[in-house]
N, C-alpha and C positions, 0 to 999 in steps of 0.2 A: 349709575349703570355704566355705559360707555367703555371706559377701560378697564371696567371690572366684569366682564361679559363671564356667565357661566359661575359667578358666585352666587349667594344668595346674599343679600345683603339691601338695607335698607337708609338711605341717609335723608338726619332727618337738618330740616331749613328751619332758619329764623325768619322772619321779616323783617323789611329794614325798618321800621314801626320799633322793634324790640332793640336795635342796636342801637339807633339814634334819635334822641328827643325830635328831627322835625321830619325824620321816617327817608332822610336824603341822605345815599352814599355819595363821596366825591362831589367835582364840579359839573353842578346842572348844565352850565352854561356849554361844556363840552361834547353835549348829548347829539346826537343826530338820528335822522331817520333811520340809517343805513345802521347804524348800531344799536336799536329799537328792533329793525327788524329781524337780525341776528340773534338778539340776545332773545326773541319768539321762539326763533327758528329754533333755537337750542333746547328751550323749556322745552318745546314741541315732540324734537328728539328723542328727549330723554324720559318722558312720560310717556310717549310709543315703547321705546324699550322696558322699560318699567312695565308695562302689560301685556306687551310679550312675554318677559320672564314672566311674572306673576300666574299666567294665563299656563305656565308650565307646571307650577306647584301641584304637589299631590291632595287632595280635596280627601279630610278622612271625614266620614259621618259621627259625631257627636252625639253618643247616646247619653 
């Protein structure tokens, strides 16, 4: 969503499970709180937006 505000569009994720045999991007060791709770804050963001738009789609009934 974010930068694409007002398209429809959907993008879809991997897990890191699928990318990498032990499911770890990058060096663990460089992790910290502060960037844990950032990369929340984002996922957070962005699934807000994401229901926002969604919540705007037109609903047709399915006979």
């Amino acid at each position: 969503m974010g930068k694409n505000k007002g398209k429809h569009h959907l993008e879809v994720f991997r897990t890191s499970s699928e990318l990498t045999d032990s499911g770890v991007m990058g060096n663990p060791l460089n992790a910290t709180r502060e960037k844990g709770e950032e990369i929340i804050r984002r996922w957070v963001d962005y699934i807000r937006e994401f229901v926002q738009e969604f919540g705007k789609l037109p609903i047709h009934k399915v006979q």
